[in-house]
VEXSEMAR-845961 format. One record per residue: x, y negated, z negated of N, C-alpha, C in turn. Coordinates in steps of 0.02 Angstrom, whole numbers, plus 50000, padded with zeros to 5 digits. Each point is the difference from the previous one (the first is absolute). Layout:
% residues N
XYZXYZXYZ/...
This chain:
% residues 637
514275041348869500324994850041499935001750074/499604994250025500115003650086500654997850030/500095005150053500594999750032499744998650074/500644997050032500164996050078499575003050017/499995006550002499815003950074499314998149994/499514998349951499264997950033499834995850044/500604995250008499884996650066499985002750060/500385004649999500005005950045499245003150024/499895002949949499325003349992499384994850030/500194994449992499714995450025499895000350073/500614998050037500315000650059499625005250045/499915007149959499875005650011499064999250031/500034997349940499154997850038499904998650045/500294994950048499824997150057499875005350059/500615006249996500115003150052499325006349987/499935002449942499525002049955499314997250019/499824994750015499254995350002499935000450073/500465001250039500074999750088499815006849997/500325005949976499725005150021499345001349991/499734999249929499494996949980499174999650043/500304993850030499484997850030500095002450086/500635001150001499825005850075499465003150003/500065006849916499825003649997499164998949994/499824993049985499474998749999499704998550077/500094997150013499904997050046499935006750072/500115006049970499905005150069499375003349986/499915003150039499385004350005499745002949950/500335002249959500015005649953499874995449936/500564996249984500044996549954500265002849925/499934998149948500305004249943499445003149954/500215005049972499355002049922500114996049942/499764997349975500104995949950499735005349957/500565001649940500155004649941500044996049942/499544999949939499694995049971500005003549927/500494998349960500265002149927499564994649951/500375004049927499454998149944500244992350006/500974997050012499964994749980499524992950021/499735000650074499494998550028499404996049942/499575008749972499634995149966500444997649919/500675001249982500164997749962500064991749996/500034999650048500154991450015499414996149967/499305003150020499444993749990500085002349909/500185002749953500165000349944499375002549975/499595003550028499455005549971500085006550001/500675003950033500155007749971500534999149992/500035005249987500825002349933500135005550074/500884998949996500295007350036499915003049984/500295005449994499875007950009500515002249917/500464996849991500255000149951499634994849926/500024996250035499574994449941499385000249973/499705005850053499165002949985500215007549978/500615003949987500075006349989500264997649903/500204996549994500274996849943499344996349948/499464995850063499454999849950499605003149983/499825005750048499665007049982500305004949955/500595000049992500435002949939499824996449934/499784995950005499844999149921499285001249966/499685003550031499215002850008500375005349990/500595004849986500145006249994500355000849904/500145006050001500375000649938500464997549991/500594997549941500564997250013500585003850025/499925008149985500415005750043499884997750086/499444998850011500055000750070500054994250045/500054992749940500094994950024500794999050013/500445003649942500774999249993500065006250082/499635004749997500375004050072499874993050068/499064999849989500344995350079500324993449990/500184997949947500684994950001500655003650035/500275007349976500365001150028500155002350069/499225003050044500055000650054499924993450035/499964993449983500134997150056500394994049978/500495002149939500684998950027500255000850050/499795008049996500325004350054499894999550065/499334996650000499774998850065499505007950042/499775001749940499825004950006499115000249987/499694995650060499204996849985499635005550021/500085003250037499445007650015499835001749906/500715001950003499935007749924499844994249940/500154993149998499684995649966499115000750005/499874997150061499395002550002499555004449988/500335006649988499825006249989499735002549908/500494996649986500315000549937499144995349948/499894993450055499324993249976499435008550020/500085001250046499155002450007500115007149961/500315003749985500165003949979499624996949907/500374996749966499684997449949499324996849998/499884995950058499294998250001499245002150004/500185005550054499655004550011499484997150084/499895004950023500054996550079499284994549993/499644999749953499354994850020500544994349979/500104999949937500364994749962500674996250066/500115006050017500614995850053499864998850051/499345000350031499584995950059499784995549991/499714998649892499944993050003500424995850007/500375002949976500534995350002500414997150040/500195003550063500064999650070499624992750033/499355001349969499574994650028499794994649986/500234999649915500204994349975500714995450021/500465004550025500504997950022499874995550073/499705005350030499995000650075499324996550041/499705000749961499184996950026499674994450043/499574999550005499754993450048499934994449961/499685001249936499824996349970500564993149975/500915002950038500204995349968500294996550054/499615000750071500024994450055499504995550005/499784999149954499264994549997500334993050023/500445001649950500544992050034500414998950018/500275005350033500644997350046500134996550037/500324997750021500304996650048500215004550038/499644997550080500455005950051500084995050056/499874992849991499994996050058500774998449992/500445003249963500624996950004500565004050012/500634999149980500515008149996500165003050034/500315003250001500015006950061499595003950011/499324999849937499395003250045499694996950035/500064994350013499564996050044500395000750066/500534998850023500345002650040500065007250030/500055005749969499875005150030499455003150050/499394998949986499545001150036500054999350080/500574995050008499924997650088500825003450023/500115004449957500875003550024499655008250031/499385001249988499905004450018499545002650047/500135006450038499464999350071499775007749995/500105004349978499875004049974499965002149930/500365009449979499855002549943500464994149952/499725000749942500284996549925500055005249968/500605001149966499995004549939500204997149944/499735003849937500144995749936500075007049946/500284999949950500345003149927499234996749968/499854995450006499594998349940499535000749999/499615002249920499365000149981499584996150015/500094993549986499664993449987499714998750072/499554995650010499824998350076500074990250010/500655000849978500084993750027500124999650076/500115004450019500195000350088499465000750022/499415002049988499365002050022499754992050005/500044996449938499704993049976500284995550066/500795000449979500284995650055499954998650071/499865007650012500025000450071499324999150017/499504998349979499254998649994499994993849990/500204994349948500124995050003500414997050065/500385001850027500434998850078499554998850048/499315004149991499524999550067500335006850020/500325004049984500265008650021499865004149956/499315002049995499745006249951500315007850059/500125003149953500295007250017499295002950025/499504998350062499435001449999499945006050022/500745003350049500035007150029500195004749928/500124999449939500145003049945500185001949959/500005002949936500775000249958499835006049992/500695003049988500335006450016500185003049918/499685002749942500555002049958500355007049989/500484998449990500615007950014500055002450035/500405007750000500035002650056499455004250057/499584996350039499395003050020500324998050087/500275005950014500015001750092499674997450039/499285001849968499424999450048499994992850015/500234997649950499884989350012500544998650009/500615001749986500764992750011500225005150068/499825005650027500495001550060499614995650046/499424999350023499714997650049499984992049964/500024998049943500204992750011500494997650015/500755004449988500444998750035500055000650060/499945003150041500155001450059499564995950051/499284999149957499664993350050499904990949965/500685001749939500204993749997499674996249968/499385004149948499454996849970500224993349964/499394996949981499924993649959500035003749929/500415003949963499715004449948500374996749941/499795002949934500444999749957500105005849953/500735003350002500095005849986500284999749920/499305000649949500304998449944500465008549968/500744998950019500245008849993499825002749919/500074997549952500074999849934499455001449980/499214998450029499455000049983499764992449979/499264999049959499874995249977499664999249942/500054996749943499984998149923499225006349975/499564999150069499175002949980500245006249999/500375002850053499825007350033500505004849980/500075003149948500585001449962500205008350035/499595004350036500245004950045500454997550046/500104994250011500394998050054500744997549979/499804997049936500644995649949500425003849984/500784996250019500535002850013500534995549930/499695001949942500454994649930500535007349978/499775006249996500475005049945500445005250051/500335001349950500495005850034499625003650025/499655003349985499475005450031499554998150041/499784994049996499514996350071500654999150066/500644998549977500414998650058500235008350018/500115004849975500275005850029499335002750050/499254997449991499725004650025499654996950049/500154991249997499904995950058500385000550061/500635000249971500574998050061500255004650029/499945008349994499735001650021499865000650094/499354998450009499804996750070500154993050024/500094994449930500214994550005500604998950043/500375004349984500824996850032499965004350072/499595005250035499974998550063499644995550032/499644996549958499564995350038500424991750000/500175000449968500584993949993500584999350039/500365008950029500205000250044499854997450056/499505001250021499514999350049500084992850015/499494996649958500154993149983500594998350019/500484998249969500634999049995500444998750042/499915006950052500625001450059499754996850040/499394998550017499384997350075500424992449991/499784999349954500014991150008500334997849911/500254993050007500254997449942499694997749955/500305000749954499464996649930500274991649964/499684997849982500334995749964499834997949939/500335002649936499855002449950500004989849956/499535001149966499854994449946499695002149935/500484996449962499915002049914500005006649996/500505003750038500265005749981500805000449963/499955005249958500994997649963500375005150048/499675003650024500365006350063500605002049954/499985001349957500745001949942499435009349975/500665004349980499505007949982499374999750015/499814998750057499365001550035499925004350057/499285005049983499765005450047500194996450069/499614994150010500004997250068500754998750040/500494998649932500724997950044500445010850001/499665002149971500165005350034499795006950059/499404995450037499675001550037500634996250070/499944993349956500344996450066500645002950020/500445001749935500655002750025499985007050039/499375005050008500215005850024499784998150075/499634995450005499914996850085500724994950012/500234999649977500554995049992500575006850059/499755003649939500655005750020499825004050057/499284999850015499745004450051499914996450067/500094993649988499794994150051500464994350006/500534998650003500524995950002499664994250058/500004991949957500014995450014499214999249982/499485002949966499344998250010500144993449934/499824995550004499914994749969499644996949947/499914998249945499204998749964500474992549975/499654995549980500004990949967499835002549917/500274996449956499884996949921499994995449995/499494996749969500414993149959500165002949923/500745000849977500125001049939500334993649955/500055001549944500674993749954500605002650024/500224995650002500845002950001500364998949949/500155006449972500694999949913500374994249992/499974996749955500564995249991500505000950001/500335006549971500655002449990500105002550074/500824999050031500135005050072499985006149995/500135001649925500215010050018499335001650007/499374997249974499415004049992499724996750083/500164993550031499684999150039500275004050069/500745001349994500285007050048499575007750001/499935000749943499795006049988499124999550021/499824994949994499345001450027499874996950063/500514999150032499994998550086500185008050023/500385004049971500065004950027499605004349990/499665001649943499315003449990499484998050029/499994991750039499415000050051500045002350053/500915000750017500085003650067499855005750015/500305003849956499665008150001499165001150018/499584996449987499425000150007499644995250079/500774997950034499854996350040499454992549981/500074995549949499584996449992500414993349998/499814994050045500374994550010499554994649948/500554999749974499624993549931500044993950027/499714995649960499624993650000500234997649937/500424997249977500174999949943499914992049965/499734999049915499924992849987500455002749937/500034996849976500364996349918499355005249964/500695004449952499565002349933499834996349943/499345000950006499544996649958499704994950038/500154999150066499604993450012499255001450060/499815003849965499405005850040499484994250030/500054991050009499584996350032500354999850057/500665002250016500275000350074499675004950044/499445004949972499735004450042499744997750049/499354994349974499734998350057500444997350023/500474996350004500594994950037499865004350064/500375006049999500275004350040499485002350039/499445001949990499525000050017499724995750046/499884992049972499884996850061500485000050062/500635000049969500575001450048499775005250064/499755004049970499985005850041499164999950051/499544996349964499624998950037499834994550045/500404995249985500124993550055500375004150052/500625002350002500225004150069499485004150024/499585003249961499685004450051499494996650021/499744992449995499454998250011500304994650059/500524998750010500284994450048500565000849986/500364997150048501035000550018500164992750002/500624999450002500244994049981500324995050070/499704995949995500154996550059500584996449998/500274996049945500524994449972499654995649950/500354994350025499814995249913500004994950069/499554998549943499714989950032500424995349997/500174995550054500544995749988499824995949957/500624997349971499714995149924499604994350037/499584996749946499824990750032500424995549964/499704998250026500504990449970499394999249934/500495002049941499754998149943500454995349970/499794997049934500464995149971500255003549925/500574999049983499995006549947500044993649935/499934993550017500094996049952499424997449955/499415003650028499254997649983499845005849944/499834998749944499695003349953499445005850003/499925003449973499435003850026499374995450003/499914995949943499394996450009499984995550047/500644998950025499704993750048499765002250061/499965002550033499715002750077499335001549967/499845001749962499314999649964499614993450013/500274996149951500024993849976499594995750088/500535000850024500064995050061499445003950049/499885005549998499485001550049499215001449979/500194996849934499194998249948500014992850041/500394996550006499944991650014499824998850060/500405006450051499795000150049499015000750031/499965004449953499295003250011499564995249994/500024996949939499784993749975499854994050041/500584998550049500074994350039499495003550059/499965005250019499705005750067499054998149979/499985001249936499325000949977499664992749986/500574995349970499774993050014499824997050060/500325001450054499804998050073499275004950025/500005005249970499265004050039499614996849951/500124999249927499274996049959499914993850035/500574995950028499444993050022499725001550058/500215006850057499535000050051499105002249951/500275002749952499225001849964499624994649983/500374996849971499694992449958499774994450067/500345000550048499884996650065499325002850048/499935006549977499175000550003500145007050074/500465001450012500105004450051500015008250010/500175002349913499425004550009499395002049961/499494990949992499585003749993499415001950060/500115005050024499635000850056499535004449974/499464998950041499335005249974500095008150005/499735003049944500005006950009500495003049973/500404997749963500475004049987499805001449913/500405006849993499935005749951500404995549911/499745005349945500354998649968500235007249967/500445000750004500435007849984499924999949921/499835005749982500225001649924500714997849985/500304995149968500554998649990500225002849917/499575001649987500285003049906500215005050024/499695005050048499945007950028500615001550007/500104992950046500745002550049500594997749952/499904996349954500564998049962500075005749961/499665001449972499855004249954500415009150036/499914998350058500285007650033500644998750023/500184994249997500864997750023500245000549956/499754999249917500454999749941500235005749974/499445003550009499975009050006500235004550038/500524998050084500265002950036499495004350030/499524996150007499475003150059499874999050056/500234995750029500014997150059500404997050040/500085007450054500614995450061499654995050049/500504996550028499984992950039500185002250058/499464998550062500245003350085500164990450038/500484998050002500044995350035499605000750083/499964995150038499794999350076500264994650004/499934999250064500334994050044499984995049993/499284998949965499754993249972500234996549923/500585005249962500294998849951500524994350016/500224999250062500484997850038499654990849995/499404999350004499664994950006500144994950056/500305004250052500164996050054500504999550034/500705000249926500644997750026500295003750024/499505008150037500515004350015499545000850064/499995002750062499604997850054500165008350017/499875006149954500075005250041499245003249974/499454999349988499335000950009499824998150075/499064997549972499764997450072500454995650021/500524996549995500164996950046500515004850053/500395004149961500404999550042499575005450059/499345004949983499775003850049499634995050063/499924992749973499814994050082500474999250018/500765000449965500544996750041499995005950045/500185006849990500125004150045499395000050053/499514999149986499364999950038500134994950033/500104995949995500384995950063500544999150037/500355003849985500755002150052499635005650019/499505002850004499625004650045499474997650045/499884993449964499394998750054499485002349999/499605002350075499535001550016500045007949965/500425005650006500185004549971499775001449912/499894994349997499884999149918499034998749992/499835000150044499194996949981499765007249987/499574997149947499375005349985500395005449920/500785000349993500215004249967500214996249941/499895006649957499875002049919501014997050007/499914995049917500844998049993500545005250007/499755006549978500395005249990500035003150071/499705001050052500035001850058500244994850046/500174992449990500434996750020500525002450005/500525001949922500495000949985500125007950030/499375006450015500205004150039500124997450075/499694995150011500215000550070500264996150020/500334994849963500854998250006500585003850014/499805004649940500715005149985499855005950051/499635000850047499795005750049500274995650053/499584993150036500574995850047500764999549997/500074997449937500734999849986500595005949955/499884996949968500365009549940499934997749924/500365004049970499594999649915500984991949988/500435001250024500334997150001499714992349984/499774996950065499724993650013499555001249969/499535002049967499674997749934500354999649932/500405005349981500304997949954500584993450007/500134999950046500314992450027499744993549985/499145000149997499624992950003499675002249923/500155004349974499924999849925500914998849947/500284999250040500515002349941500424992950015/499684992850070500184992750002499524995849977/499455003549966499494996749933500365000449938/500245007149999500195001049944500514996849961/500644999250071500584997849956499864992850038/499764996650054499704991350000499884998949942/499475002949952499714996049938500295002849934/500364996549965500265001749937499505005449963/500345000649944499385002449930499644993649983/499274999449993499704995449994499405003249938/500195005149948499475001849962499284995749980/499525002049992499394996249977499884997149926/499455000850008499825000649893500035005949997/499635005350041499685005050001500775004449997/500524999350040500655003849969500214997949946/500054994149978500344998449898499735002849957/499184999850038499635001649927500025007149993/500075004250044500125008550006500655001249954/500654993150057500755001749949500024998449925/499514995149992500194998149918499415003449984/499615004649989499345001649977500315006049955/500335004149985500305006049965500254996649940/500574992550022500094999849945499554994649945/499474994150039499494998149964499565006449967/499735006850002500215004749980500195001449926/500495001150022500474998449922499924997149964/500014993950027500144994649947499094999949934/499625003350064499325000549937500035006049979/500405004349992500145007049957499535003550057/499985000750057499545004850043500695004050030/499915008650018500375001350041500685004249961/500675002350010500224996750088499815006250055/499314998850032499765005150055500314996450064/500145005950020500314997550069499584996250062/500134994550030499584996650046500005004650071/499595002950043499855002050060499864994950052/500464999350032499684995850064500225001750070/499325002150032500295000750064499814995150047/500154999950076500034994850024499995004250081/499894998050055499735000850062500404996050024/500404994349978500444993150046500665003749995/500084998450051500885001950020500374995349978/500094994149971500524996549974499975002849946/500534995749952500185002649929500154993749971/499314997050006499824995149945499855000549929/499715006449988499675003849937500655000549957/500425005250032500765002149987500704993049985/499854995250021500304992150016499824998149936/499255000749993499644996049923500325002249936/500005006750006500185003649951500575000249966/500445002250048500814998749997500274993249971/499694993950033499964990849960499895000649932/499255003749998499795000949914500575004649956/500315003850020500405005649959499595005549992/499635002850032499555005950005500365006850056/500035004049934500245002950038499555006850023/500155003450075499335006050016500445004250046/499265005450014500475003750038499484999150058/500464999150071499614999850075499775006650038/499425000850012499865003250061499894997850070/500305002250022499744997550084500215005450050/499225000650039499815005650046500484996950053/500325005750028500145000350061499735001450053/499884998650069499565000250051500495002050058/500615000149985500355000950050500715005649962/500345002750054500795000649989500464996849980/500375002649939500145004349964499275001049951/499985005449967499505001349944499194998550035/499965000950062499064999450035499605004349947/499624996849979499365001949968500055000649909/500654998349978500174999249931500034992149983/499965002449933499984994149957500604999749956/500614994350033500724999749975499764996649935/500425002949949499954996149923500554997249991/500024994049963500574997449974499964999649930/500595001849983499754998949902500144996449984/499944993249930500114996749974500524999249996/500585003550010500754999949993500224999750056/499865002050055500254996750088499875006750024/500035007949979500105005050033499225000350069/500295002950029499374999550063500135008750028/499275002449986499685006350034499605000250023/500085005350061499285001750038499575006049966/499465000049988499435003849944499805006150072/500275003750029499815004650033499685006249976/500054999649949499185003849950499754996649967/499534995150025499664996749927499505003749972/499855006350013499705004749960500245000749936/500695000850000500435001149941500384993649984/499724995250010500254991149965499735001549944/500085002449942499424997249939500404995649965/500394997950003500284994549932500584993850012/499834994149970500464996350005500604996749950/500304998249995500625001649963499604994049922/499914994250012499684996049942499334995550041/499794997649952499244995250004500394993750035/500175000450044500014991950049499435000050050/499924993450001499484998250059500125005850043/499415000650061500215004250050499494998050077/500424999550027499834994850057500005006650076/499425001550045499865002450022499884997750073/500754998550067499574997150065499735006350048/499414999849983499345005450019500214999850072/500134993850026500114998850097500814998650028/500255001949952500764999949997500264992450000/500624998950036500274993849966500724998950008/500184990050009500735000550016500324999049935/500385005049998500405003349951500964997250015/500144996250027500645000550017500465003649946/499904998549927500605002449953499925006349990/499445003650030499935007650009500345003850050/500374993750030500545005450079499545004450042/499424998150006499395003550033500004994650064/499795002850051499694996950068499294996049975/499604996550036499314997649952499335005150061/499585000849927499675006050023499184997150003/499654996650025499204999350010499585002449999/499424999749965499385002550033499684993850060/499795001050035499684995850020499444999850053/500315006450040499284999650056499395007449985/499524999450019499485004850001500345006750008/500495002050024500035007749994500455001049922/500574992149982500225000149940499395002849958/499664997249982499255000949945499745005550008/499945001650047499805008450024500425003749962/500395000850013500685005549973500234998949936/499994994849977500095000349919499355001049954/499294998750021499565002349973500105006850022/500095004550040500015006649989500355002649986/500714996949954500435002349949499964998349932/499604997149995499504999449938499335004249966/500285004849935500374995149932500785003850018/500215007350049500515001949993500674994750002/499964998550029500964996150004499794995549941/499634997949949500064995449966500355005249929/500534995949991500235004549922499525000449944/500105007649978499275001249966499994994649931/500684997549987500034994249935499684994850011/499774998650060499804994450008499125001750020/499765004450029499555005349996499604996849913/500355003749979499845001549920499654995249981/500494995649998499984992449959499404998150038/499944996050076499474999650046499335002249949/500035005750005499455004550007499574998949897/500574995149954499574998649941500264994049998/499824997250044500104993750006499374994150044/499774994449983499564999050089500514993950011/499714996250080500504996950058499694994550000/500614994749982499464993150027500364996550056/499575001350061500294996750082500004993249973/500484995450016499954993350003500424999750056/499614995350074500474998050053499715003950037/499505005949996499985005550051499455000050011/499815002750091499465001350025499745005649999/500355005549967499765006250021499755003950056/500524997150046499835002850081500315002850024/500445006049968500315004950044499745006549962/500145006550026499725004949987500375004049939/500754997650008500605004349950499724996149943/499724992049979499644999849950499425004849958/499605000350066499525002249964500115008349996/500415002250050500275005549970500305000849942/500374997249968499845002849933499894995449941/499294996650007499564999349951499465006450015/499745003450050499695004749997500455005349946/500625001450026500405006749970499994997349902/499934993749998500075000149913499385000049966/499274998750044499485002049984499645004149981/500485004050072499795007749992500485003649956/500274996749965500475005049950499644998849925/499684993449997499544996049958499374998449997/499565001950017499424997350018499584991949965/500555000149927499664993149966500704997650018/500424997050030500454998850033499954989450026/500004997650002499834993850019500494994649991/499934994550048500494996450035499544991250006/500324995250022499834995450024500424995250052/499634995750035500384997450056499644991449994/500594996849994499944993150032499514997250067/499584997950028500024997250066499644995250007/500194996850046499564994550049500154998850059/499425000750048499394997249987499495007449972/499414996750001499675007149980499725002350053/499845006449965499875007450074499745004349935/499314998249999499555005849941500215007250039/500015001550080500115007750021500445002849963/500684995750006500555001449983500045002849949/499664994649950499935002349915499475003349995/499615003350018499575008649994500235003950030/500494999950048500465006350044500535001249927/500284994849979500655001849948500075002449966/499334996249930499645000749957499795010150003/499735003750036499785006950031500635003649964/500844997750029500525004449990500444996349943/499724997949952499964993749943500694995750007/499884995650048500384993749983499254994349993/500124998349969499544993849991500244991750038/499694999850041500314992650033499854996349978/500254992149952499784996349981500134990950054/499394999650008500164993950067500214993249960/500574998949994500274992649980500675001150023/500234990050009500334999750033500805001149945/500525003350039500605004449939500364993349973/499974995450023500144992449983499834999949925/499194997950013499764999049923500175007449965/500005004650052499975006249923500665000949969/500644998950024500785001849983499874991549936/499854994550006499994995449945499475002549953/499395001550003499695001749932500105008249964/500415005050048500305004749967500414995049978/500514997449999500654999549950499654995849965/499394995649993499854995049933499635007449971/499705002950014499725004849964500535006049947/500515001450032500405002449981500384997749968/500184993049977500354996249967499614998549933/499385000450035499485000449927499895007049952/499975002750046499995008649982500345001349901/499845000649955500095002549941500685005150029/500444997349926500385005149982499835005149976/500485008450023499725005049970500004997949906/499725004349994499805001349924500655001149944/500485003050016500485000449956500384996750024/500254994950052500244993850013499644994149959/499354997750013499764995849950500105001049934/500045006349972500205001749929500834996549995/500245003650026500804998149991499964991250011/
């Protein structure tokens, strides 16, 4: 029966997850100390007890009834002792390796869990208890192979100088499943390991903090290493995530046995070992960005069904796409020269969550006048001042005459002069996830970023019932040179490591303003890109300030510009950076009029420009896509 106090224990976390991510977040950072329960989770090894129990029955029944009774007792060394002792040492290396082996990560899963998460908590040494090389796998799968080295047992010559210069290492202490001089399973492998082990752990230990995962830290070598630094070192610190006892007397008693060892828990519900990662992301969202506040609510209607904001912004789209088909049928764009795009290709890669959407100015189709127009309007409150210059060097040398103020001034009485006026080209983005659905494709999350400072995209969405999470770069104070997130639920952070962004809480749309954006319900000032030294400076914070989650995705994914000219440099800055991370990597772009240069300059760093006008192409994508076959086990059903 659990008792009150786990709410407590609860409570306890918060103050627990702050220290946490202090501790992350400094120089040093923490050791991540990496127990059997770890790989117990993906359900391909047995603990230490549950593999000492199946190797006991490969023994006599005398020696199967002793290690039943030593680990009652809790007594897994002299258990162990007791298996190889009967087996005989070849027999108990196979067996080791049948337990322990590679052969039984062929299929794991490591894109998920708390091993998928760990890899980015750490900046140095890793240490691990375990045989197995799931930490080797994981942290290789992360894009973080241990390439400076792994370390097994106690060897001076390698963990003093990786500690002390902070290596990328991984210190497997225990040994590993192959290398059985090193393997630390029997009473007699641990008396003659530990040894040198427990000054080197000292070592370890006292320098810097650990933060132990899928460890039980209960009669363990390691928690009595910790208590004699405990006693020799008052206040040194180390993190757990453990269960916490259901019962109070046992959950008292093992708050005070973590104290002695100085170790501040992290505590979830026993038995409910999927709260790991919980805590985990917990812990890596703080260290990857801080918390700004929550988004003021909008004016929603709470009386409308889930389907209807659906419903109504399918009708909407509909009515958007009927008015651009009769400019088609009226003969306006058929103008000469224009392209015909693989349209199976691209359907075919939208259904599949292959392809993000880069809005431009021209998505706007007019009703928004902050493209070329608004760089003539300013070009003419300059005058003569204005001849001969590039749109973007207008807008520098506005804001150099005047200040960045009065430009954001004559952008932000466009903005709020003209309502939300979405296109086709925004419905069909907002309702496109869940048309989607409805043909059994999916549910992959939609990517769209966008270069326009309104929040028409975000307007569409919100109408449809779509819900995402926002990025938008800042260009100015508070948060200069980050990318504030908002999550699906209202919370709003600034990503001041997007090195260490890797994850987002669920699959919602995710909407990206690349040139920042007016944000009012973000309690943010409004932040621009807009003139030539803007583009300068965010292409040379590119791919860093971009969160590496969004990185990722980007980078197996290609981009289809609709609306855009591709004329600033922070663009093509990073379509080079995802190229070069990809080399078969490839993209496409909307345009008209045509410019063959254009499309063999693009084409080089693979966007492919396709010249037609986005009119006709936003109506025969959605008839194409409306035609598009249901997946395969949707048509079945």
């Amino acid at each position: 029966m659990e008792f009150a106090g786990i709410e407590l224990a609860a409570k306890q976390n918060d103050l627990s997850i702050r220290r946490l991510v202090e501790q992350l977040r400094s120089p040093i950072g923490v050791i991540p100390f990496i127990g059997a329960g770890l790989s117990k989770g993906l359900n391909l090894f047995p603990e230490w007890g549950e593999a000492l129990r199946e190797l006991a029955q490969r023994t006599g029944a005398a020696e199967a009834a002793s290690v039943e009774t030593l680990l009652k007792q809790e007594q897994y060394e002299r258990a162990a002792a007791v298996i190889a002792d009967a087996l005989g040492d070849e027999e108990f290396q196979r067996s080791i390796a049948a337990k322990f082996g590679d052969h039984l990560l062929k299929n794991a899963d490591l894109s998920a869990g708390p091993v998928a998460i760990l890899p980015f908590l750490a900046g140095g040494p890793v240490i691990t208890t375990n045989f197995d090389r799931v930490v080797e796998r994981a942290f290789a799968r992360a894009g973080r192979p241990f390439d400076e080295g792994i370390i097994k047992g106690p060897n001076p010559d390698e963990v003093v100088p990786a500690l002390q210069q902070n290596r990328f290492v991984l210190w497997k202490i225990h040994g590993d499943w192959q290398d059985r001089r090193m393997r630390v399973f029997t009473e007699k492998e641990y008396k003659r390991i530990y040894r040198d082990l427990e000054h080197l752990l000292w070592l370890a230990l006292t320098n810097r903090p650990a933060l132990f995962i899928g460890c039980s830290l209960v009669q363990d070598r390691v928690v009595a290493v910790l208590e004699k630094i405990q006693r020799a070192h008052k206040g040194i610190a180390h993190f757990a995530i453990l269960q916490a006892p259901a019962r109070e007397e046992e959950f008292r008693a093992r708050e005070k046995t973590l104290r002695r060892a100085g170790i501040v828990p992290l505590w979830y519900p026993e038995g409910r070992h999927e709260r790991i990662q919980s805590l985990l992301g917990q812990v890596l969202d703080g260290m990857s960005s801080y918390r700004l506040g929550a988004r003021r609510a909008r004016d929603e209607s709470e009386a409308r069904s889930p389907a209807e904001p659906y419903r109504v912004a399918r009708r909407v789209l509909e009515l958007e796409l009927r008015d651009l088909a009769e400019g088609v049928d009226a003969g306006w764009a058929e103008e000469a020269g224009q392209e015909t795009p693989g349209y199976t290709s691209l359907i075919d890669r939208i259904a599949k969550g292959r392809m993000a959407f880069f809005l431009g100015a021209g998505a706007c189709m007019g009703r928004l006048p902050l493209g070329r127009a608004f760089y003539e309007d300013l070009a003419r409150r300059l005058g003569s001042d204005a001849a001969g210059l590039h749109p973007v060097d207008i807008a520098q040398h506005f804001t150099d005459l005047n200040d960045r103020d009065a430009l954001y001034t004559q952008v932000g009485d466009i903005i709020n002069r003209v309502p939300p006026q979405p296109t086709a080209i925004h419905w069909f983005l907002a309702t496109l996830r869940q048309r989607l659905l409805e043909k059994g494709y999916g549910p992959a999350p939609l990517m769209i970023l966008t270069t326009n400072n309104d929040n028409w995209m975000e307007w569409a969405l919100d109408q449809a019932g779509e819900k995402y999470h926002l990025f938008t770069f800042r260009r100015e104070e508070p948060c200069r040179g980050c990318f504030v997130y908002c999550t699906p639920q209202g919370e709003v952070r600034a990503v001041d490591r997007p090195a260490a962004f890797r994850r987002l809480e669920d699959e919602s749309t995710v909407v990206v303003k690349y040139h920042g954006g007016f944000h009012p319900e973000l309690s943010l000032p409004p932040s621009y890109v807009f003139t030539s030294r803007d583009f300068v400076e965010l292409a040379g914070r590119v791919p860093e300030a971009i969160p590496q989650v969004l990185l990722d995705r980007l980078g197996n994914m290609g981009m289809l510009f609709i609306g855009h000219g591709l004329g600033d440099v922070s663009i093509e800055g990073l379509v080079r950076v995802l190229k070069g991370r990809r080399p078969d990597w490839m993209s496409w772009a909307v345009q008209w009029p045509p410019n063959p240069a254009r499309q063999t300059y693009w084409k080089a760093i693979g966007v492919r420009i396709v010249h037609l006008l986005q009119e006709k192409f936003i109506v025969e994508l959605d008839q194409r896509l409306e035609d598009f076959p249901k997946a395969l086990h949707a048509a079945q059903a």
